[in-house]
Structure formats: structure tokens, C-alpha cells
N, CA, C and O atoms as a GROMACS GRO file, in nm:
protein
  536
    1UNK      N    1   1.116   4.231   2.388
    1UNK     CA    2   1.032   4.205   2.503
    1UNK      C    3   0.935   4.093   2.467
    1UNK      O    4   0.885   4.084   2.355
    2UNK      N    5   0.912   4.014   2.560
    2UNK     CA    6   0.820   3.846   2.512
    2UNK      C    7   0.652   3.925   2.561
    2UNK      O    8   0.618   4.011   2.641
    3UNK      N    9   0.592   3.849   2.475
    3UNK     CA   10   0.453   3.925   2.494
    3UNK      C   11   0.345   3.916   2.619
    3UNK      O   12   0.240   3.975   2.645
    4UNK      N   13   0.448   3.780   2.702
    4UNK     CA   14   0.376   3.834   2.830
    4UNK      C   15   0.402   3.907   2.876
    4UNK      O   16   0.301   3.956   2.927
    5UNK      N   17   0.522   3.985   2.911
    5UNK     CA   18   0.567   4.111   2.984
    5UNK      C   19   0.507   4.240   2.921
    5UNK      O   20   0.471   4.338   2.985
    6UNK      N   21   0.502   4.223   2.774
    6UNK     CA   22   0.459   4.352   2.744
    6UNK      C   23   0.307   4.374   2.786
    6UNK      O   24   0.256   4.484   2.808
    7UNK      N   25   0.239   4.244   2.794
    7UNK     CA   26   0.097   4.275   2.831
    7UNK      C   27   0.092   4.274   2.969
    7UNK      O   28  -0.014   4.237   3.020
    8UNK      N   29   0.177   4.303   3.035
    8UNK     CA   30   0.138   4.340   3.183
    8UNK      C   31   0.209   4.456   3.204
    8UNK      O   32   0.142   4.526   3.280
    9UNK      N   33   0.321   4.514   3.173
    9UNK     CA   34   0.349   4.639   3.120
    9UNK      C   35   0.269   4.757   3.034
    9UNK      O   36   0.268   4.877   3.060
   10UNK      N   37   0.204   4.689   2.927
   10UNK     CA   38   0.067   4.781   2.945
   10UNK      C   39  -0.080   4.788   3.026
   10UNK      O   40  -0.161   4.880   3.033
   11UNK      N   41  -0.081   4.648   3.085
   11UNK     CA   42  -0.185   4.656   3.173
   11UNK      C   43  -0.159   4.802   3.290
   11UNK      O   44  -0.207   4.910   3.320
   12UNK      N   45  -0.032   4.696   3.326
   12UNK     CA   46   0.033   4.818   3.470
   12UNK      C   47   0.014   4.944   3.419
   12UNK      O   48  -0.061   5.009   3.492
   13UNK      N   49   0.069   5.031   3.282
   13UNK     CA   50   0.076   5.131   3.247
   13UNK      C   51  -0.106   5.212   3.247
   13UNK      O   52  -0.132   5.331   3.263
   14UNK      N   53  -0.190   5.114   3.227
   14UNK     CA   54  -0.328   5.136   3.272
   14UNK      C   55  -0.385   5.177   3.398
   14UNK      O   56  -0.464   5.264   3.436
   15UNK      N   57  -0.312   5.079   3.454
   15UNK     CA   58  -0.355   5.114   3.610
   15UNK      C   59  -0.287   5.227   3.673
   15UNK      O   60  -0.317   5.284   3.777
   16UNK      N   61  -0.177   5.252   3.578
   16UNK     CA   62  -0.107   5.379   3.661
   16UNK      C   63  -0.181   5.519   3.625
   16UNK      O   64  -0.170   5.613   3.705
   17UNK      N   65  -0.260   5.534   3.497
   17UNK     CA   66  -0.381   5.594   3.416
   17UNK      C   67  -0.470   5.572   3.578
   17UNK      O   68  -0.449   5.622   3.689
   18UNK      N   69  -0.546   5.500   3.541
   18UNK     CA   70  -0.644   5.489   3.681
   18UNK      C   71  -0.622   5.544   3.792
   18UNK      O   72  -0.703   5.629   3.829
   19UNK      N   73  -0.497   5.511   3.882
   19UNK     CA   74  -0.432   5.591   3.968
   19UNK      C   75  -0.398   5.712   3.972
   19UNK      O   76  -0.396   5.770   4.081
   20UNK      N   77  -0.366   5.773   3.862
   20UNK     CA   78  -0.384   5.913   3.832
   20UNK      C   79  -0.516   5.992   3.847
   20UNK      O   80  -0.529   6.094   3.915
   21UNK      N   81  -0.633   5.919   3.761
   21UNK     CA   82  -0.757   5.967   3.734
   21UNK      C   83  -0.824   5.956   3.902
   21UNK      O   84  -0.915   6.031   3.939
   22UNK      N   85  -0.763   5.849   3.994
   22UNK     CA   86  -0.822   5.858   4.138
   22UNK      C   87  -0.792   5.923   4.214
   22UNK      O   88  -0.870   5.954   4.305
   23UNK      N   89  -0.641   5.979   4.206
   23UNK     CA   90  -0.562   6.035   4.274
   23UNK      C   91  -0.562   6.191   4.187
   23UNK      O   92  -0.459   6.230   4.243
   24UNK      N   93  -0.592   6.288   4.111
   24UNK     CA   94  -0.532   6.380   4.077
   24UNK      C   95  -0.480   6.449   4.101
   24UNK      O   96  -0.532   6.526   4.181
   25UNK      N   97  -0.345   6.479   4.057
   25UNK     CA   98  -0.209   6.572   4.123
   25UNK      C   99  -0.095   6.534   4.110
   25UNK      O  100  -0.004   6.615   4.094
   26UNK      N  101  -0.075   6.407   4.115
   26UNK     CA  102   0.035   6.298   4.089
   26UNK      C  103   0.090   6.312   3.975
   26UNK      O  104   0.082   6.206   3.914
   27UNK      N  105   0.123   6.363   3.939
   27UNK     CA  106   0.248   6.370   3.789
   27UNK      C  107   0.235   6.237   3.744
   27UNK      O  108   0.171   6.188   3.651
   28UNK      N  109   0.337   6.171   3.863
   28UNK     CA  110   0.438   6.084   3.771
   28UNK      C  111   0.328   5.921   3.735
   28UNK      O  112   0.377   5.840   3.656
   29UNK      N  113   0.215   5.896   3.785
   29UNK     CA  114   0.160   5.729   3.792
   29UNK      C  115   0.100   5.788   3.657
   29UNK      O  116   0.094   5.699   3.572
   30UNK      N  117   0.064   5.886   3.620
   30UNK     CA  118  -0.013   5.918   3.495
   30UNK      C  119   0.055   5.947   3.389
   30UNK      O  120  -0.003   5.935   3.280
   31UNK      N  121   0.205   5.996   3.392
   31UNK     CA  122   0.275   6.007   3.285
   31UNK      C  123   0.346   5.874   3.270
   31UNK      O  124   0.361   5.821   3.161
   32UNK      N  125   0.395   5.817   3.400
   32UNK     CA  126   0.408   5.708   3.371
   32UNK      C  127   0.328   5.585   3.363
   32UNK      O  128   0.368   5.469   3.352
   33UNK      N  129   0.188   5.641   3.370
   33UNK     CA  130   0.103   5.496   3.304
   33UNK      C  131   0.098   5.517   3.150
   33UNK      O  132   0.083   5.414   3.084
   34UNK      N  133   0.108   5.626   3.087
   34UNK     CA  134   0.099   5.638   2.960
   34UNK      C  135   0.222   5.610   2.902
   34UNK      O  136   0.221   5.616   2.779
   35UNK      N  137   0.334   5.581   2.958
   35UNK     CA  138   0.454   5.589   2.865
   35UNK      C  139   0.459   5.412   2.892
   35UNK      O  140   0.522   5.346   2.809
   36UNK      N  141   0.406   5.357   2.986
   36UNK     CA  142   0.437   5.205   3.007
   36UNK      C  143   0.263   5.163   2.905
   36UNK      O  144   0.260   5.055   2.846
   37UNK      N  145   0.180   5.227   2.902
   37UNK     CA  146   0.087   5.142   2.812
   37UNK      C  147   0.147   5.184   2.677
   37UNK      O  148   0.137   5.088   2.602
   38UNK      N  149   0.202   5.284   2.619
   38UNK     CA  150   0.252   5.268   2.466
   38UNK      C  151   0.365   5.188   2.464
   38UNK      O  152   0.384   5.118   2.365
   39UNK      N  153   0.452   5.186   2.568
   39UNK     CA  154   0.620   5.080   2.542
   39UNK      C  155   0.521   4.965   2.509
   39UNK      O  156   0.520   4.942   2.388
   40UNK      N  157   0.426   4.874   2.593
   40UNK     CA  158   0.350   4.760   2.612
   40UNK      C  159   0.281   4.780   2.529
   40UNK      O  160   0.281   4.665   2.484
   41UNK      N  161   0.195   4.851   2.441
   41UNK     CA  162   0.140   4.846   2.320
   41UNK      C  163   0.193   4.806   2.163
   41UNK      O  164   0.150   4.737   2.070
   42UNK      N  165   0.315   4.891   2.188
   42UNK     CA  166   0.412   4.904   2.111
   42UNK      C  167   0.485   4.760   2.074
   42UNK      O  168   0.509   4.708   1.966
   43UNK      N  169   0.504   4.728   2.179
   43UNK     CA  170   0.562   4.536   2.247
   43UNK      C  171   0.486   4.487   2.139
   43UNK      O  172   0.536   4.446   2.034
   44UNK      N  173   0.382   4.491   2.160
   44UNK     CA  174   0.238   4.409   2.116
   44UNK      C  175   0.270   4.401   1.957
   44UNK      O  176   0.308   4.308   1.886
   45UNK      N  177   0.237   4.540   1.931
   45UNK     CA  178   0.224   4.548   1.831
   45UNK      C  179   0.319   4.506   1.694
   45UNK      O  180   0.294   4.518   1.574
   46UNK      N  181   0.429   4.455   1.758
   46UNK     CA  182   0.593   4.417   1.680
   46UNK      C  183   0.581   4.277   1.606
   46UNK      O  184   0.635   4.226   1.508
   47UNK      N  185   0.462   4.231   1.718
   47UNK     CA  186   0.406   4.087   1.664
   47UNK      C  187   0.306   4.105   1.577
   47UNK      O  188   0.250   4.213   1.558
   48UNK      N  189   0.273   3.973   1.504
   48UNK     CA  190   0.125   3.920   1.449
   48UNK      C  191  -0.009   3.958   1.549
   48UNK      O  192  -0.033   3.886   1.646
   49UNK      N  193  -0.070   4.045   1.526
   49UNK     CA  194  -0.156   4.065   1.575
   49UNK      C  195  -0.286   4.032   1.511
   49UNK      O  196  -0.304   4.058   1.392
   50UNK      N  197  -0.370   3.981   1.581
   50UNK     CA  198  -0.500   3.918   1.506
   50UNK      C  199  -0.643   4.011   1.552
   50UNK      O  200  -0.672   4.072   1.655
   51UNK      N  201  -0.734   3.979   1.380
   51UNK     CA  202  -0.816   4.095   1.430
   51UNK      C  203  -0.931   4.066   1.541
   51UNK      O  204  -0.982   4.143   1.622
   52UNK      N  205  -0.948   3.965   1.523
   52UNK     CA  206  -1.023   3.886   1.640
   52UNK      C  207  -0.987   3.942   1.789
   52UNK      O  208  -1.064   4.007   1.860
   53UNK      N  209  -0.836   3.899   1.824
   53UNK     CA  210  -0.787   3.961   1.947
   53UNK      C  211  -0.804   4.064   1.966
   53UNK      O  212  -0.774   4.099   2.081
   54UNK      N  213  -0.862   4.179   1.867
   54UNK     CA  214  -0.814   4.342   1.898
   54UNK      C  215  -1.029   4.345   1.975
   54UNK      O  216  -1.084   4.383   2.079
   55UNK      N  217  -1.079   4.274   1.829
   55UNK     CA  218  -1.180   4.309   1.849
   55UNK      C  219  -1.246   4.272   2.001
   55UNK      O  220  -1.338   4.334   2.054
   56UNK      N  221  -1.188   4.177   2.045
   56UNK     CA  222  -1.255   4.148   2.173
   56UNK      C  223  -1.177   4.218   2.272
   56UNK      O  224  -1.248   4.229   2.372
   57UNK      N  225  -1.034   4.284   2.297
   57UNK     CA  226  -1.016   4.398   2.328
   57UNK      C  227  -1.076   4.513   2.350
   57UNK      O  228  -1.079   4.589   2.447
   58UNK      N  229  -1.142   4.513   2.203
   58UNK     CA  230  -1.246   4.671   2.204
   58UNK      C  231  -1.332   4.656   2.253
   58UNK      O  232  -1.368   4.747   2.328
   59UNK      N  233  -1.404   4.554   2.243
   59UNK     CA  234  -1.523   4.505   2.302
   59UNK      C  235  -1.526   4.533   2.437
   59UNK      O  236  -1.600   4.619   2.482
   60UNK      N  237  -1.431   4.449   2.523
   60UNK     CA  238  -1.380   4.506   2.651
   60UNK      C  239  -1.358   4.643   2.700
   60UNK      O  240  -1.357   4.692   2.813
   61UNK      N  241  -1.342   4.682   2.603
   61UNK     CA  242  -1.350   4.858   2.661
   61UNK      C  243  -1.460   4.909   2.649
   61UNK      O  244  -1.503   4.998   2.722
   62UNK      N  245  -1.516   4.861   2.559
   62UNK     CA  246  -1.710   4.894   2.552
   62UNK      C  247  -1.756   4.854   2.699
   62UNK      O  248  -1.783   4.931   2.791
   63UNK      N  249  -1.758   4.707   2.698
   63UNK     CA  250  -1.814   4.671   2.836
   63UNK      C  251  -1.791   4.783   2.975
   63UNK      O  252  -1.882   4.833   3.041
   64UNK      N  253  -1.670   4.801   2.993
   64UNK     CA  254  -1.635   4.847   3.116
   64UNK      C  255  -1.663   5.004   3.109
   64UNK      O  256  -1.654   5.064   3.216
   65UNK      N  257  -1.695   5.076   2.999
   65UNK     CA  258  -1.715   5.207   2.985
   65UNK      C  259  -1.891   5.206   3.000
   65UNK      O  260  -1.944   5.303   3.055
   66UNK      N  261  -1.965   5.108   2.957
   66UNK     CA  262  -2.056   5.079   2.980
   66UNK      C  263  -2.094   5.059   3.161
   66UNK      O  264  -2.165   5.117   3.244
   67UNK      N  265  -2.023   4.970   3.160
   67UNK     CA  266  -1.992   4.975   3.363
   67UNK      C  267  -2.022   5.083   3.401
   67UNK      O  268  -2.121   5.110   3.468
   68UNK      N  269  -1.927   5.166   3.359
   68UNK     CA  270  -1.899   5.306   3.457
   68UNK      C  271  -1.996   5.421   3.434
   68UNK      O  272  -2.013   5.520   3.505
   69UNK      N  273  -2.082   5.376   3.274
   69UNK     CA  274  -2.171   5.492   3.266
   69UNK      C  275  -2.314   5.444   3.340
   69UNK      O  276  -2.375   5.510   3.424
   70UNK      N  277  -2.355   5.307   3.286
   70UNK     CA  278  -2.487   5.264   3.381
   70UNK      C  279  -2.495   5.094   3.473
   70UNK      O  280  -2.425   4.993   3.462
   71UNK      N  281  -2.577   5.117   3.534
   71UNK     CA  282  -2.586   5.036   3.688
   71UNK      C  283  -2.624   4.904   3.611
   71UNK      O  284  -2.742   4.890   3.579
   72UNK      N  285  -2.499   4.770   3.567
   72UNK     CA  286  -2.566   4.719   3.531
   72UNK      C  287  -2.522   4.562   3.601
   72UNK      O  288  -2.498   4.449   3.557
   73UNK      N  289  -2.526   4.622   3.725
   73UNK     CA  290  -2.491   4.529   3.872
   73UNK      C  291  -2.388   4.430   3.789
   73UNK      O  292  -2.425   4.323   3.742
   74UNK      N  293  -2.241   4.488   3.778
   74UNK     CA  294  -2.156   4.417   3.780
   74UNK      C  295  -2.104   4.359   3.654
   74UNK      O  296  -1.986   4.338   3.629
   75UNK      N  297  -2.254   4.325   3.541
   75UNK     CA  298  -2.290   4.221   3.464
   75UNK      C  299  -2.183   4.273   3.357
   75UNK      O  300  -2.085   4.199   3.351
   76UNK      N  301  -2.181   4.345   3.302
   76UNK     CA  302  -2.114   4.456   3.195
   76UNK      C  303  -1.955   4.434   3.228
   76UNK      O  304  -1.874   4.389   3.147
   77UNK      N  305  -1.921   4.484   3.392
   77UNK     CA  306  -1.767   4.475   3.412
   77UNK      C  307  -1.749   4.302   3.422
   77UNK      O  308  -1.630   4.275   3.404
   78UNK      N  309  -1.802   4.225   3.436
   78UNK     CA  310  -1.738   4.077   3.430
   78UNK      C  311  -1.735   4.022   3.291
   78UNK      O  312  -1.653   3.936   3.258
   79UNK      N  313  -1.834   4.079   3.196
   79UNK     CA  314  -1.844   4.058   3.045
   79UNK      C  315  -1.681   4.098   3.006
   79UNK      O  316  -1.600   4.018   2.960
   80UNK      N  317  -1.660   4.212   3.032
   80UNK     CA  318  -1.569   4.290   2.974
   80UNK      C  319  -1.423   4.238   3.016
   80UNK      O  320  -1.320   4.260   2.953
   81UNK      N  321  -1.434   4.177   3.119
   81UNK     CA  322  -1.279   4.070   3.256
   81UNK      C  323  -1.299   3.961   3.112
   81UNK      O  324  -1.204   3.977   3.036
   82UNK      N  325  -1.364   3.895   3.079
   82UNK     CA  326  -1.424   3.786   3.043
   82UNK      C  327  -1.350   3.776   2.882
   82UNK      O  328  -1.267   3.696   2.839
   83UNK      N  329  -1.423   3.903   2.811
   83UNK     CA  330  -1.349   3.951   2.689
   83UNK      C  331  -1.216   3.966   2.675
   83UNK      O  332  -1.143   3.898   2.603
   84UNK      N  333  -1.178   4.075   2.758
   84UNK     CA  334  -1.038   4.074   2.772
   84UNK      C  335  -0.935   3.965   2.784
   84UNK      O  336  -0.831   3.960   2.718
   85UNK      N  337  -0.980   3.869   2.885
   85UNK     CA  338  -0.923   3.757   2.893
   85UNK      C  339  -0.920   3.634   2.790
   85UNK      O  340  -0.823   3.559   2.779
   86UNK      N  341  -0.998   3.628   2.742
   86UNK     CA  342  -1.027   3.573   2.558
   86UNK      C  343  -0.943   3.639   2.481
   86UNK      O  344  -0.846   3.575   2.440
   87UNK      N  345  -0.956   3.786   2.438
   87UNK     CA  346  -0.872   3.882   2.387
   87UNK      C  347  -0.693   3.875   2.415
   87UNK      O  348  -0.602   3.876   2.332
   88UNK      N  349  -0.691   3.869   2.518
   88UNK     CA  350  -0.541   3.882   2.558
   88UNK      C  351  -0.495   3.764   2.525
   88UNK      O  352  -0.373   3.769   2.510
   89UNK      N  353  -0.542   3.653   2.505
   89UNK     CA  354  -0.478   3.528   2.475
   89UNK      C  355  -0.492   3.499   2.311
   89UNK      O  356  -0.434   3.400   2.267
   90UNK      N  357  -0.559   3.572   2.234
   90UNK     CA  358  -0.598   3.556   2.098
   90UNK      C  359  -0.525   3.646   2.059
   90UNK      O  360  -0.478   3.615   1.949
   91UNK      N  361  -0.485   3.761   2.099
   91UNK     CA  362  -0.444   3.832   2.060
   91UNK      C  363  -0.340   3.838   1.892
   91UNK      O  364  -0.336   3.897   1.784
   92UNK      N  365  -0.271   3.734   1.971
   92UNK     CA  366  -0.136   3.727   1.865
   92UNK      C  367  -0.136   3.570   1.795
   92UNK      O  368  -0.167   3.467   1.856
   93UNK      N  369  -0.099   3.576   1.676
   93UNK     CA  370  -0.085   3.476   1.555
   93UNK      C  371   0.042   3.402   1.611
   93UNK      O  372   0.116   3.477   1.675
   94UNK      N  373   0.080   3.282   1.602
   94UNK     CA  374   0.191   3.218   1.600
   94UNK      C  375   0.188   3.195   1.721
   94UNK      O  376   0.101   3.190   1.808
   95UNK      N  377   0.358   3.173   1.711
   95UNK     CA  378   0.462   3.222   1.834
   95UNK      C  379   0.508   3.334   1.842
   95UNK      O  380   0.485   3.408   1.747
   96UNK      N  381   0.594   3.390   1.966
   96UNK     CA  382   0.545   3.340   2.090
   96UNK      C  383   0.409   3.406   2.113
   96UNK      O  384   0.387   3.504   2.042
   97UNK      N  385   0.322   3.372   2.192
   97UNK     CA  386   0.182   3.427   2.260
   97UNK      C  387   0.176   3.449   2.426
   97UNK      O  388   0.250   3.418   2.518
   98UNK      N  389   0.053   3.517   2.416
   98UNK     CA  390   0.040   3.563   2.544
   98UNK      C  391  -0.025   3.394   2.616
   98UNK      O  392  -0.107   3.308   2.586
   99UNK      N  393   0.065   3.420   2.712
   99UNK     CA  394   0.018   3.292   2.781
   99UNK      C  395  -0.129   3.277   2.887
   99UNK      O  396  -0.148   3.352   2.983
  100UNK      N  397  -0.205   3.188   2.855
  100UNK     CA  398  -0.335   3.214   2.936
  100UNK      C  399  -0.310   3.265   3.067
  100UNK      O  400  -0.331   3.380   3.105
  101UNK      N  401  -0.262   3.165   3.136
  101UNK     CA  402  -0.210   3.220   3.290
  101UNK      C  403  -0.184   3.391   3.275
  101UNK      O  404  -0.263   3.478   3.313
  102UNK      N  405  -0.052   3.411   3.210
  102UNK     CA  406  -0.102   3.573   3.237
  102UNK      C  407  -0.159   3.644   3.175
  102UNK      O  408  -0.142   3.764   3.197
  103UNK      N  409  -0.245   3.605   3.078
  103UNK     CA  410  -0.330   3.705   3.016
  103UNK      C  411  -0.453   3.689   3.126
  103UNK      O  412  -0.489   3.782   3.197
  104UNK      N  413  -0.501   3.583   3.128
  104UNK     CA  414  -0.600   3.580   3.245
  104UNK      C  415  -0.598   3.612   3.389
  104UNK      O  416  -0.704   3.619   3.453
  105UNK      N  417  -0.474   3.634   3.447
  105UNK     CA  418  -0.446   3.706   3.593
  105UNK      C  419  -0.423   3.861   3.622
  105UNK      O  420  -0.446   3.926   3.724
  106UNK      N  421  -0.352   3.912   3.452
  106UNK     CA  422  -0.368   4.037   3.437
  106UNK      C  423  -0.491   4.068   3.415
  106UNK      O  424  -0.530   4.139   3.507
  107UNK      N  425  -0.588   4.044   3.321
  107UNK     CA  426  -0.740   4.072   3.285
  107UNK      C  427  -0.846   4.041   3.398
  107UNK      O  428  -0.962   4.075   3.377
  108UNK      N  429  -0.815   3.985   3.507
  108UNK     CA  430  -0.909   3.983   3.602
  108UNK      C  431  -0.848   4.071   3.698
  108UNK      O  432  -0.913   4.071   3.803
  109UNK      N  433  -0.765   4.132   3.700
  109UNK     CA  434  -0.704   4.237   3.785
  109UNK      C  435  -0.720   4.341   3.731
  109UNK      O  436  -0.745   4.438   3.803
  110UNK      N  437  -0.712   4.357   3.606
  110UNK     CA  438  -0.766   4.488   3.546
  110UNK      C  439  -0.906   4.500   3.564
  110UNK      O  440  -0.949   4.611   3.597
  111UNK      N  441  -0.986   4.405   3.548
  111UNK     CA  442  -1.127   4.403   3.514
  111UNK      C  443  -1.192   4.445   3.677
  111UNK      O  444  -1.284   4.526   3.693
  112UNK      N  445  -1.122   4.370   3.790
  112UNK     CA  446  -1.155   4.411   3.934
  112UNK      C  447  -1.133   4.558   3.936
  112UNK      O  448  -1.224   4.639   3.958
  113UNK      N  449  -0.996   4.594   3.909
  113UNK     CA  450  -1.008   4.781   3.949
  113UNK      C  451  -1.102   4.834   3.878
  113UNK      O  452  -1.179   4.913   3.932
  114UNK      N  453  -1.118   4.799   3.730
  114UNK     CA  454  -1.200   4.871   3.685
  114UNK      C  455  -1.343   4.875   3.696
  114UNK      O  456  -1.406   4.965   3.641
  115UNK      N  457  -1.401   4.781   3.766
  115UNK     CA  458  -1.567   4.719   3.771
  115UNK      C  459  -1.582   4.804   3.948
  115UNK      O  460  -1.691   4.836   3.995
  116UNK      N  461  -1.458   4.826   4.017
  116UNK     CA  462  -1.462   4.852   4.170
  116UNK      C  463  -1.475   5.023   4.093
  116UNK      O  464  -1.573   5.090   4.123
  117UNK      N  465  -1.359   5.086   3.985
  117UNK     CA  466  -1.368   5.224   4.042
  117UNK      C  467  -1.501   5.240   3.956
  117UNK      O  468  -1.574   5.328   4.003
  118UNK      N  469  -1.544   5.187   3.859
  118UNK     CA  470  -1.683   5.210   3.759
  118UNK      C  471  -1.805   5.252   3.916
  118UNK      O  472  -1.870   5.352   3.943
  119UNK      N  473  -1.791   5.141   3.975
  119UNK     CA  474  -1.916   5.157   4.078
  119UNK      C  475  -1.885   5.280   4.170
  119UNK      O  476  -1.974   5.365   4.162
  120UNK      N  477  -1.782   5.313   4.256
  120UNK     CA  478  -1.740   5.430   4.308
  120UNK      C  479  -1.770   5.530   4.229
  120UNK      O  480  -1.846   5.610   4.285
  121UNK      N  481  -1.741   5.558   4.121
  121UNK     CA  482  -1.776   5.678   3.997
  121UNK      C  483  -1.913   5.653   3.975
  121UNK      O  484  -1.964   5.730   3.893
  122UNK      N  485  -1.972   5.586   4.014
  122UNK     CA  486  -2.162   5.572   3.973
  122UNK      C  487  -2.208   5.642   4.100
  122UNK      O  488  -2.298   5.726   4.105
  123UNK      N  489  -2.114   5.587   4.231
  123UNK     CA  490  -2.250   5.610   4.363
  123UNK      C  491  -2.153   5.752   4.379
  123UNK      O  492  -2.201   5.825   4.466
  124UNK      N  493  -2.061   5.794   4.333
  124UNK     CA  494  -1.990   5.965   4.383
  124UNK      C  495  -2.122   6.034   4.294
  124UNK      O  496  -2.197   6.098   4.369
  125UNK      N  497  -2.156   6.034   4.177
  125UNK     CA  498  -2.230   6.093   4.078
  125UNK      C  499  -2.396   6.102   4.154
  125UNK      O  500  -2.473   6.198   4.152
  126UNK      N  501  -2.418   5.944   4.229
  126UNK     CA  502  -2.554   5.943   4.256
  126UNK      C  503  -2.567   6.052   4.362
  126UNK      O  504  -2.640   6.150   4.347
  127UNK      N  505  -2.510   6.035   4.443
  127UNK     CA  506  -2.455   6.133   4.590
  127UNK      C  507  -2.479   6.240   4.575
  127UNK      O  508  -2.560   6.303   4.644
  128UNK      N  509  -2.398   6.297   4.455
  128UNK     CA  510  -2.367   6.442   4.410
  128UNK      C  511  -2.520   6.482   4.388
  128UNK      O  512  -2.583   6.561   4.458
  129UNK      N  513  -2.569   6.409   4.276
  129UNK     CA  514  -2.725   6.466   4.246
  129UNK      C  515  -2.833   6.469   4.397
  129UNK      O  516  -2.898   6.574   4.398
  130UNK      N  517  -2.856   6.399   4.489
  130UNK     CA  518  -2.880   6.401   4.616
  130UNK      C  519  -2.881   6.503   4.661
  130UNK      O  520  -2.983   6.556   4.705
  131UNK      N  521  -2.678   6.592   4.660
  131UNK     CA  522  -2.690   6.664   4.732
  131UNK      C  523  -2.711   6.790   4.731
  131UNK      O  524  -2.712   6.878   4.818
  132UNK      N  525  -2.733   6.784   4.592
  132UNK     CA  526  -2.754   6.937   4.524
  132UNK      C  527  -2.910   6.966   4.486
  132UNK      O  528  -2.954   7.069   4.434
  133UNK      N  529  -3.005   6.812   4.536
  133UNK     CA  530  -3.141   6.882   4.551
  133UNK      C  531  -3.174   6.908   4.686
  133UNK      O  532  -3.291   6.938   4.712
  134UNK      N  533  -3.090   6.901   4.776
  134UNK     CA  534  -3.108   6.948   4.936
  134UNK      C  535  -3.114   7.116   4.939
  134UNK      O  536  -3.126   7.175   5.046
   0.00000   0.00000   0.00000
């Protein structure tokens, strides 16, 4: 598998994670987001992987977990689109590599669902506390 496919194969396999976690009940977007982010991890991982790329990866998951825990208007989930998209293209040593174009169209599509459901999961939480001092 060439490493752009696998990185949108595990992106997708993410979002099918997400879709699960929005949707709960659904079997299959959650078993099958987890079996398409390890095939696509797995992809990844067959190559030269650099530690640089991972680290701004992780980083990116800091950011956006950061998103979803506090209000930090946006700033946190575009850091983290931002990282990722640096990340996904550094990722790998040599040839072949993830190509900017799709490392950067997948990572701002990931980074949108995730910065959209971070804020939905902030104002469901704010709501909740609201409604339970009524």
C-alpha cells in the first residue's frame, strides 16, 4: 500500500472511531474504524518513519484533546490541523512519502471534525451542568 492511501485509510479509520463515539450503537463504523486505523498504521509503519513526524503527530493529539477538554476558541484545534499537517508530510524518511496535497486535505478534514465535535462535547457538558442546577 503507497503511503498516501494508507494515511487516509487511517485517517478514515478515525473518523469511523468518531462516528461511533457520536453515534453509539453502531457496531460496524467503530469496529471498522479501528481495523482501518491499524491496517493504515500498520501501512505506515512498514516504512522509515521519522521521529520528528511522530512527534508532531503526538503533539496533534495533545492539541485537539486539549480542544475538547477546554474553551480555547478554536486556537488549540487549528494548532493541532496545523501539526498534523507538518506531521503527515514528515512523517516518513526517503521515498515514497506522504504527499503534501494529501497529507494536508486529510489533516484539515480531520482537524475540522475534530475541532466541530471538541466544541459540541464542550457546549453538551456546559448545558448539562445548567441543567442540573435548575
Amino acid at each position: 500500500m503507497t503511503p498516501d492511501l494508507a494515511f487516509v485509510v487511517a485517517i478514515s479509520g478515525a473518523l469511523g472511531i468518531y462516528f461511533e463515539i457520536a453515534r453509539p450503537g453502531k457496531v460496524l463504523p467503530g469496529v471498522g474504524g479501528c481495523v482501518l486505523l491499524a491496517w493504515g498504521g500498520y501501512s505506515l509503519a512498514k516504512h522509515s518513519v521519522t521521529a520528528a513526524g511522530l512527534a508532531l503527530i503526538g503533539a496533534s493529539v495533545l492539541l485537539f484533546v486539549t480542544e475538547a477538554a477546554w474553551d480555547t476558541r478554536f486556537i488549540a484545534g487549528l494548532a493541532g490541523t496545523v501539526a498534523l499537517c507538518v506531521g503527515s508530510t514528515m512523517l516518513l524518511a526517503g521515498r515514497p512519502r506522504i504527499s503534501t496535497t494529501v497529507g494536508c486535505t486529510m489533516s484539515v478534514l480531520f482537524g475540522a471534525v475534530t475541532t466541530v465535535l471538541a466544541a459540541a462535547a464542550r457546549r453538551a457538558r456546559r448545558n448539562k451542568r445548567i441543567d442540573l442546577e435548575k
